[in-house]
C-alpha positions as CSV (number, residue, x, y, z in Angstrom):
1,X,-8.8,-15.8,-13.3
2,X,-9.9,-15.2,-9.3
3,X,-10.9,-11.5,-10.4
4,X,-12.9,-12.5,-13.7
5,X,-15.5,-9.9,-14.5
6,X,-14.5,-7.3,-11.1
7,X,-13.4,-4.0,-12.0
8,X,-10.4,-2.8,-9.5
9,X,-9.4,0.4,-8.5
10,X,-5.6,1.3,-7.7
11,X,-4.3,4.8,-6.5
12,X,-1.1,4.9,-6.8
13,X,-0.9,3.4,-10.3
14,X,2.4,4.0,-11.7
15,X,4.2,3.4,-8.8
16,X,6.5,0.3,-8.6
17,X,4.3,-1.5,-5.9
18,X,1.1,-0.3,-8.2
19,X,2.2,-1.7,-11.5
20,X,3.1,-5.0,-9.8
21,X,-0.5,-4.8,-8.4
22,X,-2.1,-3.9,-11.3
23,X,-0.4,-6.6,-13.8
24,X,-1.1,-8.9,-11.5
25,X,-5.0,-8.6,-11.4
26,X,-5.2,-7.8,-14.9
27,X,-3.7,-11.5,-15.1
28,X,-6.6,-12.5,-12.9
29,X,-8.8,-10.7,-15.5
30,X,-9.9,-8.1,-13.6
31,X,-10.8,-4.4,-15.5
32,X,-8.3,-1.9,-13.9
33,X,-9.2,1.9,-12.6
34,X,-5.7,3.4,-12.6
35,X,-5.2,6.6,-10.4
36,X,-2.3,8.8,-10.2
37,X,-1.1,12.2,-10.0
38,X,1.0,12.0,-13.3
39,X,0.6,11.3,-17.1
40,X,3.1,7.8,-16.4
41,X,-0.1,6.0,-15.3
42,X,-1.6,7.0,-19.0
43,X,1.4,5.1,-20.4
44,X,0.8,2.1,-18.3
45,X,-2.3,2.1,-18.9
46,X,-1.4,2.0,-22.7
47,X,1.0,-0.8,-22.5
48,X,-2.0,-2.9,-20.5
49,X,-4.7,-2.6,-22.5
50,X,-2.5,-3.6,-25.9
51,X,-2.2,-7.0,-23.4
52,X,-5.7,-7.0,-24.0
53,X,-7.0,-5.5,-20.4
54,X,-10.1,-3.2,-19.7
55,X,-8.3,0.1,-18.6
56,X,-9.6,3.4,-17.6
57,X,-6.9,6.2,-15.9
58,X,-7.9,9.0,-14.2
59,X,-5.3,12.2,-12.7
60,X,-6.7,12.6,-9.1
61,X,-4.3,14.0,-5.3
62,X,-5.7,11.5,-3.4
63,X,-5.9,14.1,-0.7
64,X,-8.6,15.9,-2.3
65,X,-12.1,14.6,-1.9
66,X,-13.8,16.6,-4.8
67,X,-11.2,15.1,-7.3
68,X,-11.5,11.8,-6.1
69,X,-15.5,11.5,-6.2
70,X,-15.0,13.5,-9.6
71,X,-12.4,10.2,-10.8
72,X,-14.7,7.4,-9.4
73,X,-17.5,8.8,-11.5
74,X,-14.9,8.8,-14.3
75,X,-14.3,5.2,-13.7
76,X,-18.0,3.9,-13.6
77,X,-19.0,5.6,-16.5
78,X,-15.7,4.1,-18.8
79,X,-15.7,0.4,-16.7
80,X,-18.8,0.0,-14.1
81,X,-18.9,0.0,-10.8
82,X,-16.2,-0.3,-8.5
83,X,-15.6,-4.1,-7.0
84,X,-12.3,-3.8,-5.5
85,X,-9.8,-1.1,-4.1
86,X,-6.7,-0.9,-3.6
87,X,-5.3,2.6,-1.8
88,X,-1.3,2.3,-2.9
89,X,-1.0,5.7,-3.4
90,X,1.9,6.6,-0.7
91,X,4.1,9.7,0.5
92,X,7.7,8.6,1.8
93,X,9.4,11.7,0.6
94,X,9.1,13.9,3.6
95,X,12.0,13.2,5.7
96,X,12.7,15.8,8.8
97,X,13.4,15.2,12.6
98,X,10.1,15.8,14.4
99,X,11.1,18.8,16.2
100,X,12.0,20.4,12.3
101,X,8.9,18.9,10.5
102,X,6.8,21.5,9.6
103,X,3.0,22.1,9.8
104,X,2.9,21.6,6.0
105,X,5.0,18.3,5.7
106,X,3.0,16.7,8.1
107,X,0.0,17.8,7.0
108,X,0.7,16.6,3.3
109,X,2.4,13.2,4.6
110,X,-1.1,12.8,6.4
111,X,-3.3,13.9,3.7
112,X,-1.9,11.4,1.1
113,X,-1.3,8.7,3.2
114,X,-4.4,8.6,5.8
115,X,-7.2,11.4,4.2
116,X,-6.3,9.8,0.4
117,X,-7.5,6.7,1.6
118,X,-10.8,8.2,3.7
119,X,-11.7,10.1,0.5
120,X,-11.1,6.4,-1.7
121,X,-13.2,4.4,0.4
122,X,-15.9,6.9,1.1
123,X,-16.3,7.3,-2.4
124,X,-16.7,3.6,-3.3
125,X,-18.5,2.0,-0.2
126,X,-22.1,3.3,-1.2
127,X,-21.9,1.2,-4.3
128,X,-20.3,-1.8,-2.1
129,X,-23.1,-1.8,-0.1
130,X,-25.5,-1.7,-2.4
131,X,-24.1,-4.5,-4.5
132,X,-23.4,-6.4,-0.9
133,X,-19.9,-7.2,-2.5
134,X,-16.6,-5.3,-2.1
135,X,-13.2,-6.0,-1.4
136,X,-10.8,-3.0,-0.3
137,X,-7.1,-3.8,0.7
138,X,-4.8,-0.8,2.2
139,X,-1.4,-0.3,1.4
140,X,-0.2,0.5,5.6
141,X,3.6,-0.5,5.7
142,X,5.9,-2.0,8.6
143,X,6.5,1.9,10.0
144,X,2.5,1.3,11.3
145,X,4.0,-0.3,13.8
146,X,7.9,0.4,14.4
147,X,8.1,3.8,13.6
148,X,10.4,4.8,10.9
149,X,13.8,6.9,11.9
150,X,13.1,10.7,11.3
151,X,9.5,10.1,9.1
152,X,7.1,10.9,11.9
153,X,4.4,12.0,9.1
154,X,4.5,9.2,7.6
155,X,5.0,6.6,10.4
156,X,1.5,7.8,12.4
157,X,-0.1,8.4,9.0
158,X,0.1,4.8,8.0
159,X,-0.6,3.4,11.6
160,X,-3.9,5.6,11.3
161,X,-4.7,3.6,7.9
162,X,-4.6,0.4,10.3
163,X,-7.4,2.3,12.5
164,X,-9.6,2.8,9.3
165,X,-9.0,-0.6,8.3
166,X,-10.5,-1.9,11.2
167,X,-13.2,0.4,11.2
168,X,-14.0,-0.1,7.6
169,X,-14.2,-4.0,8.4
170,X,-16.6,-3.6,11.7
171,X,-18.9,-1.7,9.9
172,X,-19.7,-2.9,6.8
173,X,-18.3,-6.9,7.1
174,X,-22.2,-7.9,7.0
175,X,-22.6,-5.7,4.2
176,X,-19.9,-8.7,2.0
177,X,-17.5,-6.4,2.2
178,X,-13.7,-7.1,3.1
179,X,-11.3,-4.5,4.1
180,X,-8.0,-5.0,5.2
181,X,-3.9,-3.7,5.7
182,X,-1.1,-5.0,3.7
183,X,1.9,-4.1,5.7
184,X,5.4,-4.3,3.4
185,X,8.5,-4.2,4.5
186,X,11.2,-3.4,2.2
187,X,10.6,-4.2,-1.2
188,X,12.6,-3.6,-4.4
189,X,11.1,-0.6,-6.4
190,X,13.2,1.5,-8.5
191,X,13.5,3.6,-5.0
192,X,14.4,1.3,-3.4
193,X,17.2,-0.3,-5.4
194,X,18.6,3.4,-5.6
195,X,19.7,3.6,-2.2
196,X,23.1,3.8,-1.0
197,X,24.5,0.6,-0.2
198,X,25.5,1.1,3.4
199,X,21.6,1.7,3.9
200,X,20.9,-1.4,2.4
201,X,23.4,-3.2,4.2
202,X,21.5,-2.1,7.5
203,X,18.5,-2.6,6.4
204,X,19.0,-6.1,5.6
205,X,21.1,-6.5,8.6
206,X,17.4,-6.1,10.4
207,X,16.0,-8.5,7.9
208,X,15.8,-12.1,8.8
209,X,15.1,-13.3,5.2
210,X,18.2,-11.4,4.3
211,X,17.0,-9.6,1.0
212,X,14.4,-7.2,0.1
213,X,10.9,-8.3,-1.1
214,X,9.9,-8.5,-4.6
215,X,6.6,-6.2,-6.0
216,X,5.5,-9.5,-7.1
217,X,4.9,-10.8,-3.8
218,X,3.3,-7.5,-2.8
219,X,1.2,-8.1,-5.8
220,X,0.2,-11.6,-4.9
221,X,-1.2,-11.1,-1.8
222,X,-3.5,-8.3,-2.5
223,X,-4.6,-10.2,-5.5
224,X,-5.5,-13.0,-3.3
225,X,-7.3,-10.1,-0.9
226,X,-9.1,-8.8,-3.7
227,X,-10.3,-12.5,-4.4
228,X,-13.9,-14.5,-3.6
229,X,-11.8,-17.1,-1.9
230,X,-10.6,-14.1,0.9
231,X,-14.5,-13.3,1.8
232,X,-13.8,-14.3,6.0
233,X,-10.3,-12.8,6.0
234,X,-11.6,-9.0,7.3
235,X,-9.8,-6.8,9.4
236,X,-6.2,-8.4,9.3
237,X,-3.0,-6.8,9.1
238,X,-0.8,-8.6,7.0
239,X,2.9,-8.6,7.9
240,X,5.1,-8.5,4.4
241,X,8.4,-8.1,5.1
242,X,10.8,-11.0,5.6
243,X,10.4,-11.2,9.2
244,X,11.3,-7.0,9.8
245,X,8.8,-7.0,12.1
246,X,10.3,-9.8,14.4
247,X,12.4,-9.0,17.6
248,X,16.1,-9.3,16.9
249,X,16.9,-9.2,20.2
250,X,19.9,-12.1,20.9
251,X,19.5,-13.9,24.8
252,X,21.7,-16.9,24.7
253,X,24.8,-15.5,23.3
254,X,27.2,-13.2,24.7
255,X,29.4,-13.5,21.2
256,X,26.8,-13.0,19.2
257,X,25.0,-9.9,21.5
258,X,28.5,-8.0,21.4
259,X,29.0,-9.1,17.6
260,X,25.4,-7.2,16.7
261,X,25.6,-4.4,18.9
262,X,29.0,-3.7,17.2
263,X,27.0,-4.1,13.9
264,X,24.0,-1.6,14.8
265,X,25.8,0.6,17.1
266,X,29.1,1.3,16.0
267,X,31.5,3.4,17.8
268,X,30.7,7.3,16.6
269,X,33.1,8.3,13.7
């Protein structure tokens, strides 16, 4: 029970990533601030309180600061003050070759995935510092820093979230407060289990663990982040992904350098 008597904040409730997220702190004992966009996170929240959690939900674009101030107020009255914050709430939707993105898909792939955040943390710091306690743990993903194939938008919106982490952390880490970037790679949500199988082929083809990562693992970690014992862990960026991230490049093999070029750059048609 590592998050016994803490209420938690989640954007991004309903997601698969957020659910995994929020079961697992509810487990730890923590009082959960579900926010979303849609009535599912009502539902959720349903099914967790009859498990016997503290629950509040609150309908909030995370892009909007007026409606997130108006949802943190929401939360404090129904739970207390917020102790922990986790921004999950993530665009992935927008996929366009940069020279055919428009001005309002990057905009909106930006304001979810990089202002959302801003407005979460600017809403919720005055309290942290007050309380000299907080813990805040930010959703980025691998794309921060690869890039992801035709999703500029969202690519340099979650390598900005790395810059707030680190801002968030050298400002206010003698204030008790923690703040740092979770960076998945690909994990099974119902999204992701729906993609064609030649895409997953590739995908794992990349993937030294060969198989995607479970929400549960996702869920782990942040729990942990979210935790007393991860006070002097502040400003990291946490690499979740099976080894993505890691250079596949192949040196000592001429067998094995033609057999994976083959693989990832096959002849066109």
């Amino acid at each position: 029970m590592k998050l016994q008597g803490k209420v938690v904040m989640v954007t991004g409730a309903a997601g698969g990533i957020g659910r995994a997220i929020c079961r697992r702190a509810a487990a730890e004992g923590a009082a959960l601030a579900l926010l979303d966009v849609g009535e599912a996170v009502d539902v959720f929240a349903a099914e967790l309180a009859g498990q016997g959690a503290r629950v509040a939900t609150a309908h909030a674009d995370v892009s909007q600061s007026a409606q997130v101030l108006q949802a943190v107020a929401q939360f404090a009255d129904a739970l207390g003050p917020i102790d922990g914050l986790v921004n999950n709430a993530g665009l992935t939707s927008i996929i366009a070759p940069l020279l055919r993105m428009s001005d309002e898909q990057w905009t909106r792939d930006l304001g979810v995935n990089l202002t959302g955040p801003f407005n979460t943390v600017r809403a919720v710091l005055p309290g942290m510092v007050q309380r000299r306690w907080g813990r805040i743990v930010n959703i980025s993903s691998m794309a921060a820093r690869a890039g992801l194939w035709r999703q500029a938008g969202y690519s340099a919106s979650k390598a900005g979230l790395l810059g707030l982490t680190r801002n968030v952390a050298l400002e206010h880490a003698a204030d008790g407060i923690s703040c740092n970037a979770v960076l998945p790679g690909l994990i099974e949500t119902p999204a992701v289990a729906g993609l064609p199988q030649p895409v997953m082929d590739y995908s794992m083809s990349l993937t030294p663990a060969r198989r995607t990562g479970r929400t549960d693992e996702v869920a782990a970690l942040v729990a942990f982040l979210l935790s007393d014992e991860a006070g002097y862990l502040n400003g990291a960026e946490i690499d979740i992904d099976g080894g993505a991230h890691l250079c596949p490049a192949v040196l000592g093999s001429v067998r094995e350098a033609e057999a994976r070029r083959a693989y990832h750059h096959p002849p066109p048609g």
